[in-house]
C-alpha positions in Angstrom: -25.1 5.4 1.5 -26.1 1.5 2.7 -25.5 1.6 6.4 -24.0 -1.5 8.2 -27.1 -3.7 10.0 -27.5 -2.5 13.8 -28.1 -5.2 16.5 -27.8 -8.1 14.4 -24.9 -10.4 13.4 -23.4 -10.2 10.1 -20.1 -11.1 8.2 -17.9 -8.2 7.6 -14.7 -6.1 6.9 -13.4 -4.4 9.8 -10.8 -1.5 8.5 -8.5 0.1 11.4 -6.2 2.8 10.9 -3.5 3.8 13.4 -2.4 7.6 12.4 1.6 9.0 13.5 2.9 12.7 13.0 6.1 14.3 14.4 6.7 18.0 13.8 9.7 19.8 14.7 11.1 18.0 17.8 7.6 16.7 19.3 5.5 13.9 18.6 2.0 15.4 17.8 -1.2 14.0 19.8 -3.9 14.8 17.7 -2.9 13.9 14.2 -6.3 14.2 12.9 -8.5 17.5 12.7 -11.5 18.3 11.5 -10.7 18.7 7.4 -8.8 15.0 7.5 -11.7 13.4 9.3 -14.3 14.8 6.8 -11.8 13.4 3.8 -11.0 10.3 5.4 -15.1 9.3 6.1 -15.7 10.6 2.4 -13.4 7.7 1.3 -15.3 5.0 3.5 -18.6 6.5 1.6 -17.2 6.2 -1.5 -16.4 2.2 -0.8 -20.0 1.9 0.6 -18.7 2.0 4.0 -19.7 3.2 7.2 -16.7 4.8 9.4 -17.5 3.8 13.2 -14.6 5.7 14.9 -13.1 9.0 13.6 -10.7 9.9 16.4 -7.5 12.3 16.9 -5.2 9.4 16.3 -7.3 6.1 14.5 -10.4 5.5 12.4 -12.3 2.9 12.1 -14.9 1.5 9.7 -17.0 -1.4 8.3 -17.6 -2.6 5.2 -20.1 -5.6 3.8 -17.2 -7.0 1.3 -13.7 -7.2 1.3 -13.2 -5.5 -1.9 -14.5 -2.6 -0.6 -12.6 -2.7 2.2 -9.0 -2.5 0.5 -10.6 0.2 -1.9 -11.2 2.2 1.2 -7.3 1.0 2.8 -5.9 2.4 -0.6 -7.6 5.7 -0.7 -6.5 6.0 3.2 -3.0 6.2 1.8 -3.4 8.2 -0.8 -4.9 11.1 1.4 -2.0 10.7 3.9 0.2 11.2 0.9 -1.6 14.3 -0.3 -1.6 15.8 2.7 2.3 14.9 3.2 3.0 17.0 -0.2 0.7 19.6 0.7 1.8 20.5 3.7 5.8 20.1 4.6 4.7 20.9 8.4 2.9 17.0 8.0 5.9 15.4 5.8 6.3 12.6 8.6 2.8 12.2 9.0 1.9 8.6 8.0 -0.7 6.0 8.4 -0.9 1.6 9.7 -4.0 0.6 8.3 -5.0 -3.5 9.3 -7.7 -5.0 7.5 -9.6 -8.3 9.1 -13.0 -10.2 8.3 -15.1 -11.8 10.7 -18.8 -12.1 12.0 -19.8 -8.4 14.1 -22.6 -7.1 15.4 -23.0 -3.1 15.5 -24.1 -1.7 18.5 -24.4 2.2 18.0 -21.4 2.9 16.7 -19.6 0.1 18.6 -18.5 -2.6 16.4 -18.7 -5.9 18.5 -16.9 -9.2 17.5 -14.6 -11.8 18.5 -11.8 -10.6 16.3 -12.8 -6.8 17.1 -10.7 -6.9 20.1 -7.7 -8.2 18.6 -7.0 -4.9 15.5 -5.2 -2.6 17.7 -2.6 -5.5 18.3 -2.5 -6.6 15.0 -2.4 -3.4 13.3 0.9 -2.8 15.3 2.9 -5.2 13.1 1.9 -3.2 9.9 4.9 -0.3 9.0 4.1 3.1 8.3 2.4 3.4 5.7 1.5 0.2 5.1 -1.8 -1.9 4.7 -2.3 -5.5 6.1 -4.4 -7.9 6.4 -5.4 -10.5 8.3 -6.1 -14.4 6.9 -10.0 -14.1 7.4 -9.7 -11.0 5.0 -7.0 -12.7 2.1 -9.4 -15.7 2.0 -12.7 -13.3 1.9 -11.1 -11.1 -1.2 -9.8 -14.8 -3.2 -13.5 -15.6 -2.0 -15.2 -12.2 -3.8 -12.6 -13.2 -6.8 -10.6 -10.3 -5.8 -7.0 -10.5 -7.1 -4.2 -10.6 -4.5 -0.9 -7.9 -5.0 1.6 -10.0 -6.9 4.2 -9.2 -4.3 2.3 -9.1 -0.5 4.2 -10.2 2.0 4.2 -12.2 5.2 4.9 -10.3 8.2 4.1 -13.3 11.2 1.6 -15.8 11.5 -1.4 -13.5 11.8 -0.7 -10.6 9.2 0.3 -9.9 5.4 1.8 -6.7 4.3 -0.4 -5.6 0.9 1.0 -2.7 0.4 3.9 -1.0 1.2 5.9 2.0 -0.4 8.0 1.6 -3.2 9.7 4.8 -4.0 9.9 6.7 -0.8 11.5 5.6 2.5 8.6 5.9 5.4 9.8 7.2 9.1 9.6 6.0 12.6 10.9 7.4 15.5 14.3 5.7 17.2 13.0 6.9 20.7 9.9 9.4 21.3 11.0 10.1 24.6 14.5 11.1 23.3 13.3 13.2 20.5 10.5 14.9 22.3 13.2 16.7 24.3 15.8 17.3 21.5 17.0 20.7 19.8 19.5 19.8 16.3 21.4 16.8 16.1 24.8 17.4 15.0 27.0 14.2 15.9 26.7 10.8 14.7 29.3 8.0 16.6 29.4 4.7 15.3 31.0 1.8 16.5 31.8 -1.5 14.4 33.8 -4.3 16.3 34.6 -1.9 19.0 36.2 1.1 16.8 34.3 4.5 17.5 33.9 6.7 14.2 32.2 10.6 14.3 30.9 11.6 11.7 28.6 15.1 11.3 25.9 16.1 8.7 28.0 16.9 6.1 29.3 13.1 5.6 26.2 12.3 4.9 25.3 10.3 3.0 26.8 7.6 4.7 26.7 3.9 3.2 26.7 0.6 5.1 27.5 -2.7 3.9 29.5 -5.1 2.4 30.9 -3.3 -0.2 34.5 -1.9 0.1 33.0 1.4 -1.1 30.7 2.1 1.6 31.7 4.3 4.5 30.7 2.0 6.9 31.5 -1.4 5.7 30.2 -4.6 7.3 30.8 -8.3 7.2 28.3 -11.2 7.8 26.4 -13.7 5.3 23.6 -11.8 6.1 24.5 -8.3 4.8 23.7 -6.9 1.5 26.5 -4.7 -0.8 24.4 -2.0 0.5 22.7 -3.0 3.3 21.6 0.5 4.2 22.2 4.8 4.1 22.6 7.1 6.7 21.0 10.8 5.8 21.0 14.3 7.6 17.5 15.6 7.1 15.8 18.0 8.9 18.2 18.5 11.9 18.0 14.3 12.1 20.1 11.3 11.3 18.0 8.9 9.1 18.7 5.0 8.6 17.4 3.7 5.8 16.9 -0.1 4.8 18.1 -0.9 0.8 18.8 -4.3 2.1 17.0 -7.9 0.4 16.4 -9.0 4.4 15.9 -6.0 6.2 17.5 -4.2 9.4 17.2 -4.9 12.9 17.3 -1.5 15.1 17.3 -2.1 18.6 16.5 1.4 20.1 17.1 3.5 22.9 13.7 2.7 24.8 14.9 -1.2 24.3 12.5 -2.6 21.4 13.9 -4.0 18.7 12.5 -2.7 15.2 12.6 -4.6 12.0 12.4 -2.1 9.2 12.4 -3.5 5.8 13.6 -1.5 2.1 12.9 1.7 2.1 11.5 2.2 5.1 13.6 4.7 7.8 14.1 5.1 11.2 15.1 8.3 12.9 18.4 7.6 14.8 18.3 8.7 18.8 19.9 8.5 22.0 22.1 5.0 21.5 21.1 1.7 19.7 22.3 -0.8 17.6 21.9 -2.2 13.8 21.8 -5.4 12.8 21.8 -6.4 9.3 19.2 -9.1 8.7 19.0 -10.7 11.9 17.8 -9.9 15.1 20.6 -9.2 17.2 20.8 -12.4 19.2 21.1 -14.2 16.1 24.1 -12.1 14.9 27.1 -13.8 13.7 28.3 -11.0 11.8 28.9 -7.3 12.6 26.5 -5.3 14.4 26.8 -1.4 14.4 26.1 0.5 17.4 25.4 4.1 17.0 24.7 7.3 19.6 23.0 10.0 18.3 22.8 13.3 21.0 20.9 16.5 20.4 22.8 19.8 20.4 20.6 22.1 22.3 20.3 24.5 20.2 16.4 25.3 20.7 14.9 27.7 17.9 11.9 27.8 19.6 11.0 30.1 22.8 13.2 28.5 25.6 10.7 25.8 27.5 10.3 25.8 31.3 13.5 23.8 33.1 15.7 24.0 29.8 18.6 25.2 31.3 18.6 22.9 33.9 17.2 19.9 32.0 18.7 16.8 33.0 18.3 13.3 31.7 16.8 11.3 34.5 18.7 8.9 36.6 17.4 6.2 38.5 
């Protein structure tokens, strides 16, 4: 396997990958073990790479082209998804993976650059399972006379979207914080201009847009027929995004999400959706939801859970 050049400047692809699970009703800190590390560094050897960083959460690696880069970005998601079908305990596990080009030097197995600094950021504005890149990188793979995906997409300024899923909706989590302490959710309220509506698992699922057949249905130039679904899925509400402009979800913790079609978000605590727009640009309806655990723990009863108490300021 060709090594990257130690101690010496050189132009290359940086490859970062930013690794999520949630199991049960906890968000899992080490994602990675020792079997996903070994898989994951065999794909950076089989794109005549060199992995830098195999850690419980992120991985990162070099390459000496572009094209070998977005080889190794591909096969990253393809592992996450066999291990998702493999093992149902790791169906929400999923992958960010950022890809940038620039002039590094490695030092050890630090890599050292002016852009270096700037991946964890960047990687932030890819979704689950998605791979992006950064302009350096798109011009480096036209450069190599590397086709570009017919259909990649602009997220901001600094970062394309590759690759995203097609066929199956991708998960984040409304609220950690929320979830992390939550037994079954049972109760969905929804409120569109001001009227409340409770709706339980077995309504779902539940359709919102501008369609007079859906459940929930929404007016505003930005709103699709369907803008979106509601399901009940392992003891959680789901939103998910069918919409040609995407959904705004400002959660419990206070940031504001964009997710875009087929990508899902697990509903906690109280937020708001808002179809296409951020919500400060909203002309049209926005649809506030609260979403409260039942606690009904199936697990061993945890220290303080009969006394738990949200906390108040």
């Amino acid at each position: 396997m060709p090594l990257l050049p130690s101690n010496r400047p050189f132009d290359a692809c940086a490859l970062l990958a930013i690794f999520s699970d949630a199991r049960g009703s906890r968000i899992v800190d080490g994602v990675l073990v020792y079997d996903d590390w070994y898989r994951l560094n065999l794909a950076v050897e089989a794109a005549r790479g060199q992995a830098l960083e195999l850690a419980s959460t992120r991985v990162l690696a070099g390459f000496r082209s572009a094209a070998e880069g977005w080889q190794a970005a591909q096969a990253f998601i393809a592992e996450v998804e066999r291990l998702r079908l493999a093992d149902p305990v790791r169906r929400l596990l999923s992958a960010q993976v950022l890809l940038d080009w620039g002039q590094c030097t490695v030092v050890g197995k630090d890599l050292r650059g002016d852009f270096v600094p700037q991946l964890p950021i960047l990687v932030s504005q890819v979704p689950s399972h998605g791979i992006g890149a950064t302009e350096a990188f798109l011009k480096q793979l036209r450069a190599e006379g590397q086709p570009l995906p017919p259909d990649y997409l602009r997220l901001s300024r600094e970062v394309s979207l590759l690759w995203a899923p097609a066929g199956e909706s991708e998960t984040r989590l409304a609220n950690a914080q929320t979830l992390s302490s939550s037994g079954m959710y049972l109760e969905l309220v929804l409120r569109v201009r001001g009227q409340p509506r409770q709706f339980a698992p077995r309504d779902c699922p539940l359709r919102l847009g501008r369609d007079a057949q859906c459940a929930v249905p929404l007016a505003g130039e930005n709103v699709s027929r369907v803008h979106g679904r509601i399901e009940f899925d392992h003891e959680k509400f789901l939103y998910i995004d069918e919409s040609k402009n995407g959904s705004y979800v400002l959660t419990g913790n206070g940031e504001e999400l964009l997710l875009r079609r087929g990508e899902t978000l697990i509903l906690a605590g109280e937020g708001a959706i808002s179809p296409g727009v951020p919500i400060a640009q909203q002309t049209g309806d926005v649809v506030r939801y609260s979403c409260r655990p039942s606690k009904l723990l199936l697990d061993a009863p945890e220290p303080g859970d009969t006394i738990r108490a949200d906390p108040r300021p």
